[in-house]
DSSP file (Angstrom, degrees, kcal/mol; ACC not computed):
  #  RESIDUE AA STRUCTURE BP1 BP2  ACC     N-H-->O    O-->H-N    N-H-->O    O-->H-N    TCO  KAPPA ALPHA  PHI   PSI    X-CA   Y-CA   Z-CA
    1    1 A X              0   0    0      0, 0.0    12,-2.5     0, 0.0     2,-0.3   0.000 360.0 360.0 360.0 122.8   84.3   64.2  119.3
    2    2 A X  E     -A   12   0A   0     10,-0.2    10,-0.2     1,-0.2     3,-0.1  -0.428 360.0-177.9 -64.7 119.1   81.4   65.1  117.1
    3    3 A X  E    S-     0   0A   0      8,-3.9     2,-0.3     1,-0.3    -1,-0.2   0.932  73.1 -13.2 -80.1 -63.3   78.1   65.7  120.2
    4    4 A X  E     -A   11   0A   0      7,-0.9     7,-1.6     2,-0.0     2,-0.4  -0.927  62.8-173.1-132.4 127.9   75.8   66.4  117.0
    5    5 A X  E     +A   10   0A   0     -2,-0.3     5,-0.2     5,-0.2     2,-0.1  -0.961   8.9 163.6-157.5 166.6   75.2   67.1  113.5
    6    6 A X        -     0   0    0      3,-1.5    -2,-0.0    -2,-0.4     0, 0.0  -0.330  60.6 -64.1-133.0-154.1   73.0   67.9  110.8
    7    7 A X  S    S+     0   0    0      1,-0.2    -2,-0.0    -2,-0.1     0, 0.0   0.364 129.6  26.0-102.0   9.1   73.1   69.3  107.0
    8    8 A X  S    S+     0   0    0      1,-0.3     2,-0.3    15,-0.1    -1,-0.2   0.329 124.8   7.1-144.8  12.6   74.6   73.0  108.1
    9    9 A X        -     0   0    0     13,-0.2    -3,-1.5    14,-0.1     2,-0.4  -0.980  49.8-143.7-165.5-176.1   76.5   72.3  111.4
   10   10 A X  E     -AB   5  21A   0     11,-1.5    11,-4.1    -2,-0.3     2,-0.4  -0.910  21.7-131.4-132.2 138.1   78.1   70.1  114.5
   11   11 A X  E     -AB   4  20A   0     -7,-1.6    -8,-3.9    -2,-0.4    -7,-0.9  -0.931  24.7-158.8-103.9 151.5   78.5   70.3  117.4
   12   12 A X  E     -AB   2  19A   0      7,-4.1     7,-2.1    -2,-0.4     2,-0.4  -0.932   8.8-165.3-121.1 129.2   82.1   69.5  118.6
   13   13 A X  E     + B   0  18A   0    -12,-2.5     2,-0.3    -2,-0.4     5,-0.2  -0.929  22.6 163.1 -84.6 131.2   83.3   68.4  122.2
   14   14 A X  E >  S- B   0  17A   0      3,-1.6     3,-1.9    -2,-0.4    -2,-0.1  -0.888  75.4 -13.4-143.6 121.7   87.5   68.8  122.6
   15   15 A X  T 3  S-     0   0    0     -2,-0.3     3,-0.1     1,-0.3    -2,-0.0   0.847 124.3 -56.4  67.4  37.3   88.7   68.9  125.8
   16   16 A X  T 3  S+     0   0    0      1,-0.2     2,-0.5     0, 0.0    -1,-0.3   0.440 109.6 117.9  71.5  -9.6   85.4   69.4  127.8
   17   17 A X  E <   -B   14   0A   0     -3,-1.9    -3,-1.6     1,-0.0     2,-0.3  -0.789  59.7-146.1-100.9 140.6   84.8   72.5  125.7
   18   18 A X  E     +B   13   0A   0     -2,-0.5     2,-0.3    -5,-0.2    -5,-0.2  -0.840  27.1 173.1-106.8 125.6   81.4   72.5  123.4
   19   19 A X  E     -B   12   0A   0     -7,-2.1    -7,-4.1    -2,-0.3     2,-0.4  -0.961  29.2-129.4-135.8 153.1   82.1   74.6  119.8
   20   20 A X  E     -B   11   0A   0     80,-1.9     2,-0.5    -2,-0.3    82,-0.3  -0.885  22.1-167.2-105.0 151.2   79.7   74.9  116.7
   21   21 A X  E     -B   10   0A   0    -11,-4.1   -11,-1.5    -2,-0.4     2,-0.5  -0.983   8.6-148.5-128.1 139.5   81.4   74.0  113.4
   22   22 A X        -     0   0    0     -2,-0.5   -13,-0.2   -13,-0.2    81,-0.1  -0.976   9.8-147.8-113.4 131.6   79.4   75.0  110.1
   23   23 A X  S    S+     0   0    0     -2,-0.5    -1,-0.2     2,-0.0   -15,-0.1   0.935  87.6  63.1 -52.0 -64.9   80.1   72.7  107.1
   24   24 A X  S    S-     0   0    0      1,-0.1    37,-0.1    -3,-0.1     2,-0.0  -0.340  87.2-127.2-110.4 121.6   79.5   75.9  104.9
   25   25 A X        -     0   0    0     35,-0.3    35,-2.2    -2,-0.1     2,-0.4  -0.223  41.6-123.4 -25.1 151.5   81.8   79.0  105.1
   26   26 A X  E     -C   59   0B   0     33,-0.3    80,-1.5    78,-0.1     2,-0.4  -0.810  22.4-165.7-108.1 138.6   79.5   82.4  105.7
   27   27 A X  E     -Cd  58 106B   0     31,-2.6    31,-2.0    -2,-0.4     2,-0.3  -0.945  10.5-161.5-151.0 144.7   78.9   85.2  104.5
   28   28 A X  E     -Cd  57 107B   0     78,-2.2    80,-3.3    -2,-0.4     2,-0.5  -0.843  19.2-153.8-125.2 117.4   77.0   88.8  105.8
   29   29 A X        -     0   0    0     27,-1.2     2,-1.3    26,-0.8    81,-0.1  -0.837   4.8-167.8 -88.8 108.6   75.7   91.7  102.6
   30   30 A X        -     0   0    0     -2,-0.5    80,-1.4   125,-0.1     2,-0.2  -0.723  13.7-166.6-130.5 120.0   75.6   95.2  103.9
   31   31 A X  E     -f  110   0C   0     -2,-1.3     8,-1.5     8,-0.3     2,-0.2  -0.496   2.2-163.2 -75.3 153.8   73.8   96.6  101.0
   32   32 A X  E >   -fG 111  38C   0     78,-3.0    80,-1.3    -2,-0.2     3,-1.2  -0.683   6.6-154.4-155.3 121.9   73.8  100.3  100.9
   33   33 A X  E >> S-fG 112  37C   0      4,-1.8     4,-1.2     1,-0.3     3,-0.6  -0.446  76.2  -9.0 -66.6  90.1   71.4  102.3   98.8
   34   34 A X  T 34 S-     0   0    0     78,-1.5    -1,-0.3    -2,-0.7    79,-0.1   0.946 115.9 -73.7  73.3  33.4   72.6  105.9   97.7
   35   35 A X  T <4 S+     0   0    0     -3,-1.2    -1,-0.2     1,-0.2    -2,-0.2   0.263 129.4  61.2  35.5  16.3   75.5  105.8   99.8
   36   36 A X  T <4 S+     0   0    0     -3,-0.6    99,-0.6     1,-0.2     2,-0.4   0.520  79.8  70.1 -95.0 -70.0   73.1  106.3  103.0
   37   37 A X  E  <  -GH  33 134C   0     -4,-1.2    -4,-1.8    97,-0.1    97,-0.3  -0.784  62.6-139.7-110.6 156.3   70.7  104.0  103.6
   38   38 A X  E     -GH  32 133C   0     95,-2.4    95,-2.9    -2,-0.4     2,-0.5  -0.373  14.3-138.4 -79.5 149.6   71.1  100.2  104.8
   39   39 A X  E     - H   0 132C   0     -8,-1.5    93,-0.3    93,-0.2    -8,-0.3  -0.945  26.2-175.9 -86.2 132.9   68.9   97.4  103.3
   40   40 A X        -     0   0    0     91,-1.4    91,-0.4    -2,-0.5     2,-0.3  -0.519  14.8-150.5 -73.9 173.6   67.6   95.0  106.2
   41   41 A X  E     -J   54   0D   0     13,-1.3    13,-2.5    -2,-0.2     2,-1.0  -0.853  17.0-131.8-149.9 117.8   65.7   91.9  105.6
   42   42 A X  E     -J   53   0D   0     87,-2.2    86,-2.7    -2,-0.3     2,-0.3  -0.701  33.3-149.4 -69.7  98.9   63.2   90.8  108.5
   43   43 A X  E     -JK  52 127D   0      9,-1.0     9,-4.5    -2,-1.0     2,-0.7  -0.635  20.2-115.1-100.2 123.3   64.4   87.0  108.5
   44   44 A X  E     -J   51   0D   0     82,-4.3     2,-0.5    -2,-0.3     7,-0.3  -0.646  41.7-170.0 -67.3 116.7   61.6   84.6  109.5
   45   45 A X  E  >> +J   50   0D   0      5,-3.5     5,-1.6    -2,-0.7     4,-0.9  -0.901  17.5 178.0-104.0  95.2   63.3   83.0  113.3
   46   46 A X  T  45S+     0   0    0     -2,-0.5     3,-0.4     1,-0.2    -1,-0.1   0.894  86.9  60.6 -53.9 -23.1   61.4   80.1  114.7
   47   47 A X  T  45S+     0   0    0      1,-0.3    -1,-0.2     2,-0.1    -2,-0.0   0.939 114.4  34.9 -64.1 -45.2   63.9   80.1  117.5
   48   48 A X  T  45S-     0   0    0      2,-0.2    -1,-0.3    -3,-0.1    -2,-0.2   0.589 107.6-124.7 -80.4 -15.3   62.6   83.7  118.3
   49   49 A X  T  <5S+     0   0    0     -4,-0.9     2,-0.3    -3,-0.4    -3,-0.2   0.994  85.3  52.3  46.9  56.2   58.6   82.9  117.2
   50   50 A X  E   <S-J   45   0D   0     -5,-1.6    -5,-3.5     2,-0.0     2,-0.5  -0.990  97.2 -73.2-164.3-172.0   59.2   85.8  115.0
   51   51 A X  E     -J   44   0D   0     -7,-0.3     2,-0.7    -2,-0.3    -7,-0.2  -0.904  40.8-165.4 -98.8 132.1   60.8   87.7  112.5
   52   52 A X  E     -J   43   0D   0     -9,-4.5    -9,-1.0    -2,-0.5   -11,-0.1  -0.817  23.7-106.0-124.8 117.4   63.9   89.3  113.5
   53   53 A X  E     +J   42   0D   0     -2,-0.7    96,-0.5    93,-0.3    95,-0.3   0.016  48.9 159.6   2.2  85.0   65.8   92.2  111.6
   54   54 A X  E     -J   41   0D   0    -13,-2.5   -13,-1.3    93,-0.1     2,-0.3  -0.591  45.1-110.0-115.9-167.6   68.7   91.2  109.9
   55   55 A X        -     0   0    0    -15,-0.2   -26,-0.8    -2,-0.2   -15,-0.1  -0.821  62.0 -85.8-109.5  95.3   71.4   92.1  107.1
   56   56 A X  S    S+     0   0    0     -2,-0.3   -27,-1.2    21,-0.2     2,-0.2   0.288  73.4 162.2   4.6 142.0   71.2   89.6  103.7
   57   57 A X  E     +C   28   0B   0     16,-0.2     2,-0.6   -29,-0.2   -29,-0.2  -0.961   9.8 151.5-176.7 163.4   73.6   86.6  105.2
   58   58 A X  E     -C   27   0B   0    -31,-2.0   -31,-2.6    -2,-0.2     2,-0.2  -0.949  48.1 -71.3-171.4 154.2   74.2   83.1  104.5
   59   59 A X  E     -C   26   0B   0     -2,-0.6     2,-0.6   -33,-0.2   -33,-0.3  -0.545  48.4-122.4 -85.5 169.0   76.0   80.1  104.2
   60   60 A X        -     0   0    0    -35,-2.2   -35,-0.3    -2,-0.2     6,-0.1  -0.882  39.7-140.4 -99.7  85.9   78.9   80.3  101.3
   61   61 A X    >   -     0   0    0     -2,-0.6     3,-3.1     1,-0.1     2,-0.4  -0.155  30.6 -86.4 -87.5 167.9   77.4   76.9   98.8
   62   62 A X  T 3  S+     0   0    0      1,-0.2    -1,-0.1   -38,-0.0     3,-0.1  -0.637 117.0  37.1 -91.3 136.7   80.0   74.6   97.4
   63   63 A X  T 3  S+     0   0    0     -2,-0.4    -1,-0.2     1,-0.2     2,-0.2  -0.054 101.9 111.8 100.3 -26.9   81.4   75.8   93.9
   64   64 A X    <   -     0   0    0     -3,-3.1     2,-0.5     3,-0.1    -1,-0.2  -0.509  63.2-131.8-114.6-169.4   81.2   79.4   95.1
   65   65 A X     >  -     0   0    0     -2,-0.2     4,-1.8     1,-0.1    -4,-0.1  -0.733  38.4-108.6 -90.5 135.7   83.4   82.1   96.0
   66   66 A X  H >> S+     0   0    0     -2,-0.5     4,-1.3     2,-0.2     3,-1.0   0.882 134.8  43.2 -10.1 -76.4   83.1   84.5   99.5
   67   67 A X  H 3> S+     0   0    0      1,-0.2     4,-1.6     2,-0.2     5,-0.3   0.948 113.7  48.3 -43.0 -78.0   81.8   87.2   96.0
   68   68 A X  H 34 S+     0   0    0      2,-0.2     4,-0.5     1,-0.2    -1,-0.2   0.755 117.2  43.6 -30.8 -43.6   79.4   84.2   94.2
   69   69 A X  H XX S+     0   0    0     -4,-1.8     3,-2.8    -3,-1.0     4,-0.5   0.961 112.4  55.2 -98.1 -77.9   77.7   83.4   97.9
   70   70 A X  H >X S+     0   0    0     -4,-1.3     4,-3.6     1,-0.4     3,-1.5   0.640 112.7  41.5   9.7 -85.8   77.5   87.4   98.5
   71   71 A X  H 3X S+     0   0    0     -4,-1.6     4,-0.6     1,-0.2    -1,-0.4   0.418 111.0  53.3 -54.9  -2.6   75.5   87.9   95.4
   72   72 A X  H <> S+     0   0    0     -3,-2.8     4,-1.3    -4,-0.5    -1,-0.2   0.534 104.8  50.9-126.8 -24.7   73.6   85.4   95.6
   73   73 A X  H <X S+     0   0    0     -3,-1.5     4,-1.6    -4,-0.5   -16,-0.2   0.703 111.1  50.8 -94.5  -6.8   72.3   86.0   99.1
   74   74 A X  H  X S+     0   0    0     -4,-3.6     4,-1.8    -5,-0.2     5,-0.5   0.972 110.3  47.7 -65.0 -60.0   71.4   89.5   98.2
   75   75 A X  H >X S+     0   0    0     -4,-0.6     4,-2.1     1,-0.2     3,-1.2   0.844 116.4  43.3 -52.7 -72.3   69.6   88.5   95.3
   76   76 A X  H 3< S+     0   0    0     -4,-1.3    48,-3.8     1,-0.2    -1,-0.2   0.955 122.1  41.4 -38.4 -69.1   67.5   85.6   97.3
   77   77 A X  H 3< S+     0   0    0     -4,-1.6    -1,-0.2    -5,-0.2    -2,-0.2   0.543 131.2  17.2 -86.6  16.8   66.9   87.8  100.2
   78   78 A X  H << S-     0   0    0     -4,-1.8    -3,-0.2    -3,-1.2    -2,-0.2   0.685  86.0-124.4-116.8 -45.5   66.1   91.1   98.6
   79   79 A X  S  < S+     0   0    0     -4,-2.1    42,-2.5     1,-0.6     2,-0.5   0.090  71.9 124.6 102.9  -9.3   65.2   90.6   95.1
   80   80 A X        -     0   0    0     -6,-0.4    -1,-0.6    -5,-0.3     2,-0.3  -0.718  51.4-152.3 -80.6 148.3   67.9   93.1   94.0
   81   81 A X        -     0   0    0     -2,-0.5     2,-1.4    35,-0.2    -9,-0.1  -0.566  19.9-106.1 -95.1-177.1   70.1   91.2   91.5
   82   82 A X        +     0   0    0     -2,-0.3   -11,-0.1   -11,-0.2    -2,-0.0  -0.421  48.0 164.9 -95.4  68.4   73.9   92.1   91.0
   83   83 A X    >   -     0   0    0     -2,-1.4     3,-2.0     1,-0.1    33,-0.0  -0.288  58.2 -92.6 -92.7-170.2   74.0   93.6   88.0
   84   84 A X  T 3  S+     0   0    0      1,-0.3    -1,-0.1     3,-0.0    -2,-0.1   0.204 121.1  74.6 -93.5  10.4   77.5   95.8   87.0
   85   85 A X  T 3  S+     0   0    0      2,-0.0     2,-0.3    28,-0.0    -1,-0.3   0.775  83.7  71.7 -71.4 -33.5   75.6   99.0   88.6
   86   86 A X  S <  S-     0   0    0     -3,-2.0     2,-0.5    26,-0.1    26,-0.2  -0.736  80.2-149.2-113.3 133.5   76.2   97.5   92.1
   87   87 A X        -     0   0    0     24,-0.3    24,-2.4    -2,-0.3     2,-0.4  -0.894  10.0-140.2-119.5 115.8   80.2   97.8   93.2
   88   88 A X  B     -I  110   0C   0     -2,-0.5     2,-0.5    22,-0.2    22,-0.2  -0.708  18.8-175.6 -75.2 116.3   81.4   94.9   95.6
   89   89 A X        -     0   0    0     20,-0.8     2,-0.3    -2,-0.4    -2,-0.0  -0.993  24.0-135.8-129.6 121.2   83.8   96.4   98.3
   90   90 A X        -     0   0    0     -2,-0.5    18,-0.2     1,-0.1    19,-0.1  -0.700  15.8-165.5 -88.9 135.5   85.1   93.2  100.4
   91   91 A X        -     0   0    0     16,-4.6     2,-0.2     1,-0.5    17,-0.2   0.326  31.0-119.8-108.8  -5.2   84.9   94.1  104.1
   92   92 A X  E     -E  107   0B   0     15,-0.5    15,-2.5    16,-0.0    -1,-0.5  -0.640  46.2 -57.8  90.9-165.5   87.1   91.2  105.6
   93   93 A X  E     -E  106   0B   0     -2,-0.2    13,-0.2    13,-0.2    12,-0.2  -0.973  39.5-165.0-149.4 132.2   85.6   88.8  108.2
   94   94 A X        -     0   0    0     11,-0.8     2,-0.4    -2,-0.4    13,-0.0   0.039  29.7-112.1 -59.0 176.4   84.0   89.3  111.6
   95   95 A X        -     0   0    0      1,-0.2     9,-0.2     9,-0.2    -1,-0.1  -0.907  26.7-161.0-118.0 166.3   83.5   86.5  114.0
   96   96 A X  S    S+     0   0    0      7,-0.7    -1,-0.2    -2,-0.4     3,-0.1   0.788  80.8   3.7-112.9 -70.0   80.1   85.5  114.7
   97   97 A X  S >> S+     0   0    0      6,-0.3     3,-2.4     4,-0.2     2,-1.3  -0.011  73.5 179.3-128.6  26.7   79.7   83.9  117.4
   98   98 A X  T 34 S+     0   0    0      1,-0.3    -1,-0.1     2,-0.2     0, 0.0   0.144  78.3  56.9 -22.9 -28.3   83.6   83.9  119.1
   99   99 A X  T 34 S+     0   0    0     -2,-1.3    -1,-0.3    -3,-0.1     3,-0.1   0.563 125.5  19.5 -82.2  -9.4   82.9   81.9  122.4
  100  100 A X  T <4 S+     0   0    0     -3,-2.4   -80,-1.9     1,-0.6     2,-0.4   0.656 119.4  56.3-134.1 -24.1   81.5   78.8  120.5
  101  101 A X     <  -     0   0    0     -4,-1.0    -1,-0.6   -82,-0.2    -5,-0.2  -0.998  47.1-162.1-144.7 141.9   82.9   79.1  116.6
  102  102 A X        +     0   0    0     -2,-0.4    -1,-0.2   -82,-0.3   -81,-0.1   0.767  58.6 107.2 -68.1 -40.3   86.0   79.4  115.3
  103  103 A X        -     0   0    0      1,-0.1    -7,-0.7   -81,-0.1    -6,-0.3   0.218  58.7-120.3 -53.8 160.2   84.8   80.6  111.8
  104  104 A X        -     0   0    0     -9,-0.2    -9,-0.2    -8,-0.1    -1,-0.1  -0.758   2.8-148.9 -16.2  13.0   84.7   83.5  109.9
  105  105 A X        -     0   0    0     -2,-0.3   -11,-0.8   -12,-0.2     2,-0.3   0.039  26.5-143.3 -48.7 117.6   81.8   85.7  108.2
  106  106 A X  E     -dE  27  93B   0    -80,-1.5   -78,-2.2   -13,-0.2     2,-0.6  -0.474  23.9-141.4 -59.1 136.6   83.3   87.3  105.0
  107  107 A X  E     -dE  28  92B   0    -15,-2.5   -16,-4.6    -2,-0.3   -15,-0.5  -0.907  22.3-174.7-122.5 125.2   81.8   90.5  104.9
  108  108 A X        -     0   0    0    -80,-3.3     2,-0.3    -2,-0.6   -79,-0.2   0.767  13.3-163.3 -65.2-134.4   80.6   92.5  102.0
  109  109 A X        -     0   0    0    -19,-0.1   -20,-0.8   -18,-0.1   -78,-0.2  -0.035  11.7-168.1-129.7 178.5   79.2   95.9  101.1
  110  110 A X  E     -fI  31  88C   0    -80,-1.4   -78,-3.0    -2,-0.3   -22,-0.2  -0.769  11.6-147.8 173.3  99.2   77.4   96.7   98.0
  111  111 A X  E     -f   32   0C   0    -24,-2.4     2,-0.4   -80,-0.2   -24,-0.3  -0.496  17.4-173.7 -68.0 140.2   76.6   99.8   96.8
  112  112 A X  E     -f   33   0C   0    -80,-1.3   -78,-1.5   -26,-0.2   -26,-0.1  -0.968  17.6-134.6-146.4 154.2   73.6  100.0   94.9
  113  113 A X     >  -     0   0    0     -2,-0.4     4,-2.1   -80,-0.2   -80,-0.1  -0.297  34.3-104.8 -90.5-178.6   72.2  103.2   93.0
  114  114 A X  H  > S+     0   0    0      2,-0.2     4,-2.8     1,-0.1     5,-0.3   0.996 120.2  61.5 -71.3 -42.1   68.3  104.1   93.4
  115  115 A X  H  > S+     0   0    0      1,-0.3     4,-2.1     2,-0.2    -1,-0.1   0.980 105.3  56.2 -65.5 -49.6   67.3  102.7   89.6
  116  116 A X  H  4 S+     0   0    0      1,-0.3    -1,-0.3     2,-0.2     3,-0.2   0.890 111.0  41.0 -38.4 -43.1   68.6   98.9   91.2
  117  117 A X  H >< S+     0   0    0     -4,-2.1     3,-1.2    -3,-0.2    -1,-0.3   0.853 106.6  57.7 -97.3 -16.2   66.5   99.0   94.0
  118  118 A X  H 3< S+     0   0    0     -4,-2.8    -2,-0.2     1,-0.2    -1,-0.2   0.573 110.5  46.7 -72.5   8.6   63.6  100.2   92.4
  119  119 A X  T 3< S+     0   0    0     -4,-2.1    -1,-0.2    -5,-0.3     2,-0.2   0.137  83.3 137.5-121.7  49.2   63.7   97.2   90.0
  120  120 A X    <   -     0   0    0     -3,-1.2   -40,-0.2   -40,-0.1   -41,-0.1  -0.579  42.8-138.6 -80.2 150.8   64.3   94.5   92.6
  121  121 A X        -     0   0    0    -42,-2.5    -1,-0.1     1,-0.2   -41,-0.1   0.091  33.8 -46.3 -93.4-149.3   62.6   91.7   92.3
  122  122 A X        -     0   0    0    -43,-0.2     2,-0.3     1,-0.1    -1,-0.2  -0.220  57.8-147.1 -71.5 134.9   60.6   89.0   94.4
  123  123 A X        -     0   0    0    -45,-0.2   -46,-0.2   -46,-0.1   -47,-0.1  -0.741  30.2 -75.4-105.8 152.2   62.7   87.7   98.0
  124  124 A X    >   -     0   0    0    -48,-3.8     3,-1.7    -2,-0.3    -1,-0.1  -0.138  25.2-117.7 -32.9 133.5   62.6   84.7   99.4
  125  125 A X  T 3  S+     0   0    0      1,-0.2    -1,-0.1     3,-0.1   -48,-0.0   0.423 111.3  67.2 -50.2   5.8   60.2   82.9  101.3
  126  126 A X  T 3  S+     0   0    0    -83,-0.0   -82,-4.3     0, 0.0     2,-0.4   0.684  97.5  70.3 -82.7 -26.2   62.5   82.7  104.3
  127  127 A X  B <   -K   43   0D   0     -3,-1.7   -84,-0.3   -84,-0.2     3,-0.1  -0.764  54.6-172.0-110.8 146.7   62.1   86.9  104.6
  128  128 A X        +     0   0    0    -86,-2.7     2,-0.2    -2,-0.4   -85,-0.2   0.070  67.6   9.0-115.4  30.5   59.2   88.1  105.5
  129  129 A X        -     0   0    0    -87,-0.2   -87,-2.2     2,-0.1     2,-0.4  -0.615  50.0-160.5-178.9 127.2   60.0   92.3  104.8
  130  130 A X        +     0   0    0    -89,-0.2   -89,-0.2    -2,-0.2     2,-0.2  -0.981  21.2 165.2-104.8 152.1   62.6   93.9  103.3
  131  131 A X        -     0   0    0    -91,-0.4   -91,-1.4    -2,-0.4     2,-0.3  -0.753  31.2-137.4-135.9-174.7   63.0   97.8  104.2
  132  132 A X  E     -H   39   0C   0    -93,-0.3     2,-0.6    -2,-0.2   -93,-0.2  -0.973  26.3-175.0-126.9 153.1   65.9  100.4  103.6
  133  133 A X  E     -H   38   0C   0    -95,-2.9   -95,-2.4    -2,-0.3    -2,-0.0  -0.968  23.8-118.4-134.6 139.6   66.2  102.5  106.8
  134  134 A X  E     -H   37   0C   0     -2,-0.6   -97,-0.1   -97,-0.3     5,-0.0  -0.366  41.5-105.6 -62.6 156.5   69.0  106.0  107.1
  135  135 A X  S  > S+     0   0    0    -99,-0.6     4,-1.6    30,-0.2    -1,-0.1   0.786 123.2  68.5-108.9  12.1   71.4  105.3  109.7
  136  136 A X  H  > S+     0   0    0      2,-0.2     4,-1.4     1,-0.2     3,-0.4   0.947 101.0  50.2 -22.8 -73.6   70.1  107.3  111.9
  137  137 A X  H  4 S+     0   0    0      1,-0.3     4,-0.4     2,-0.2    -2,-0.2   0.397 108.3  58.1 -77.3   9.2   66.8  104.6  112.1
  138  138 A X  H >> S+     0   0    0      2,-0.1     4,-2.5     3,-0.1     3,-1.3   0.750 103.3  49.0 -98.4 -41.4   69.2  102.0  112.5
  139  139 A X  H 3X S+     0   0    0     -4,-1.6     4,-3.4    -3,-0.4    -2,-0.2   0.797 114.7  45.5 -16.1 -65.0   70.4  103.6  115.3
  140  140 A X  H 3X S+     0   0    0     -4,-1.4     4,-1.7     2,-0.2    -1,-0.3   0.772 103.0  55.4 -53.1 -45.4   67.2  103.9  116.6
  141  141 A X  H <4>S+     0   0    0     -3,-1.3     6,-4.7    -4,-0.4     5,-3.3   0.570 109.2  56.8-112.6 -22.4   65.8  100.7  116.1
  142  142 A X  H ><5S+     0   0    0     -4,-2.5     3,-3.9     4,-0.2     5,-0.3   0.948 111.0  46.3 -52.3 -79.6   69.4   99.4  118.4
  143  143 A X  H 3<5S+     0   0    0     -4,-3.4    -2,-0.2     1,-0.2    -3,-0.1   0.756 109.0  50.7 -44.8 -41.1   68.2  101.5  120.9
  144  144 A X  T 3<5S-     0   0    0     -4,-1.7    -1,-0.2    -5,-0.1    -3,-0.1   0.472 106.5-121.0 -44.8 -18.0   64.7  100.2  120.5
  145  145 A X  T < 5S+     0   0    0     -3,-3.9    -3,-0.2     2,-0.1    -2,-0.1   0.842  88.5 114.8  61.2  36.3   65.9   96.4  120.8
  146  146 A X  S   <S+     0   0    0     -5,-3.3     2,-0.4    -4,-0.3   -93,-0.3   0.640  78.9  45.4 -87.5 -18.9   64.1   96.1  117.2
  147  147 A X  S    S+     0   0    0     -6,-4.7    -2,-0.1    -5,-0.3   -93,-0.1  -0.876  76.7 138.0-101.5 152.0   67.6   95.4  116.0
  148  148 A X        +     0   0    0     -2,-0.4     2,-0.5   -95,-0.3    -1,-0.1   0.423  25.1  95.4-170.2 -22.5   69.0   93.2  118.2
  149  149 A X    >   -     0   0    0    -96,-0.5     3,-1.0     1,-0.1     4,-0.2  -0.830  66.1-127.1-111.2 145.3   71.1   90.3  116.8
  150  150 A X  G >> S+     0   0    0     -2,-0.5     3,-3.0     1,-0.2     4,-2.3   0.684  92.3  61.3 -42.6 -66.8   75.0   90.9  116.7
  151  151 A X  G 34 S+     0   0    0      1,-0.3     4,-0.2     2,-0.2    -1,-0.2   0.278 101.7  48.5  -4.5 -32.4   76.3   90.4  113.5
  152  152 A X  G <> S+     0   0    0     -3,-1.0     4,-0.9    -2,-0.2    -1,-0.3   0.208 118.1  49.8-136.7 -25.1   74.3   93.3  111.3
  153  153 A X  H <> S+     0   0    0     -3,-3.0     4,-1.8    -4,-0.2     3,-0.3   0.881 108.6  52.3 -90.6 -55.6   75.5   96.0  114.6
  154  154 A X  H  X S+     0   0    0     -4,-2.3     4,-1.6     1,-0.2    -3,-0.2   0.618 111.8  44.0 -52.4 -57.0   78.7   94.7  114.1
  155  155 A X  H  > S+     0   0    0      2,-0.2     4,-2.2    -4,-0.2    -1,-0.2   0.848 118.6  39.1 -49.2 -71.0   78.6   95.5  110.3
  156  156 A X  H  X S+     0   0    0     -4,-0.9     4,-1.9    -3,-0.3    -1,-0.2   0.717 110.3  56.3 -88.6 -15.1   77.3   98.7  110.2
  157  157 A X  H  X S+     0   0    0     -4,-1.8     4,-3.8     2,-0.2     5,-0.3   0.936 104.9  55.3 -44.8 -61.9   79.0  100.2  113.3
  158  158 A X  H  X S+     0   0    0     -4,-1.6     4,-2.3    -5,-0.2     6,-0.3   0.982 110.7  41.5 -69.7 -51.0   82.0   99.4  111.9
  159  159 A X  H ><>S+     0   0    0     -4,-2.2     3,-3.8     2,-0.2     5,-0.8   0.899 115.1  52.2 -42.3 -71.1   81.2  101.4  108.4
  160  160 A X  H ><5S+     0   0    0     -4,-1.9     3,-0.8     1,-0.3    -1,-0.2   0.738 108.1  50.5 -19.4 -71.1   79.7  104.0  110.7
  161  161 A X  H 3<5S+     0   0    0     -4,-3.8    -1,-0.3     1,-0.3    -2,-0.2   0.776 114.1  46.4 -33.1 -44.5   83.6  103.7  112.7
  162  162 A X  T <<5S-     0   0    0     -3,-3.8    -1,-0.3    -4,-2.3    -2,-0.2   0.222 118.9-114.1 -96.1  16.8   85.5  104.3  108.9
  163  163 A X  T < 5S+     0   0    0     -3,-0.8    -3,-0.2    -4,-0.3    -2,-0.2   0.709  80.9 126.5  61.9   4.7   83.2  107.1  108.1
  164  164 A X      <       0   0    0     -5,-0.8    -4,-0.2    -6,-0.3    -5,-0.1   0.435 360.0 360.0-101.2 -15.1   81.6  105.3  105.3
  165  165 A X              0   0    0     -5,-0.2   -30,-0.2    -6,-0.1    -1,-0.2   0.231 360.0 360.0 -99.8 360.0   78.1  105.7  106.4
């Protein structure tokens, strides 16, 4: 039985048990610059009364592909576009949230060379910073609690794990 919903989720009661369902498929960017450093995007959170660290991420819109939604939330929350410089390596799908949704995040990477991010353009108004940080200073910024939401350690831990950062 549908509790709640609005224009990007429900909430679902079965069986006493409370789950969020998103209309929209997901998808999570982890750009990486010069085969080093991560991109982040400081994502405006009312929930948090701040901005909180993240990795480009997004719902998946209808018409595109797990790729189409990819590119399209780097480009919106960064300002790099995708142009044939930047090489798409599909990462598979995490869970987000596991105790309360069933879905999916498709996960990305995107390599991107130096000249691409010096010509990004303008980000959203949803971000309020983009930086690229070694990952060493992501590391750091875990340990700090400046990184903090799951999804974006998950990401880059696991590169970290394959050797790929």
């Amino acid at each position: 039985m549908i509790r709640y919903t609005n224009s990007w989720f429900s909430v679902v009661e079965e069986d006493s048990y409370f789950r969020i369902s998103n209309h929209l498929a997901q998808v999570v960017v982890l750009p990486v610059v010069a085969g080093t450093d991560v991109v982040m995007v400081k994502v405006k959170r009312p929930l948090f009364g701040d901005s909180v660290w993240e990795l480009p991420a997004g719902a998946i819109e209808a018409g595109e592909t797990p790729l189409d939604g990819a590119q399209r939330e780097l480009r919106e929350e960064t300002g790099i576009d995708s142009t044939p410089d930047i090489r798409w390596t599909p990462r598979g799908q995490l869970a987000v949230m596991p105790n309360r949704m069933s879905e999916l995040a498709h996960v990305f990477r995107a390599d991107i060379d130096e000249s691409t991010w010096d010509s990004r353009r303008e980000h959203d108004d949803e971000i309020a910073s983009v930086e690229r940080w070694s990952f060493d200073e992501v590391v750091k910024r875990v340990a700090r609690r400046d990184l903090f939401v799951t999804l974006p350690m998950a990401v880059v831990l696991r590169e970290q794990a394959l050797g790929l950062l």
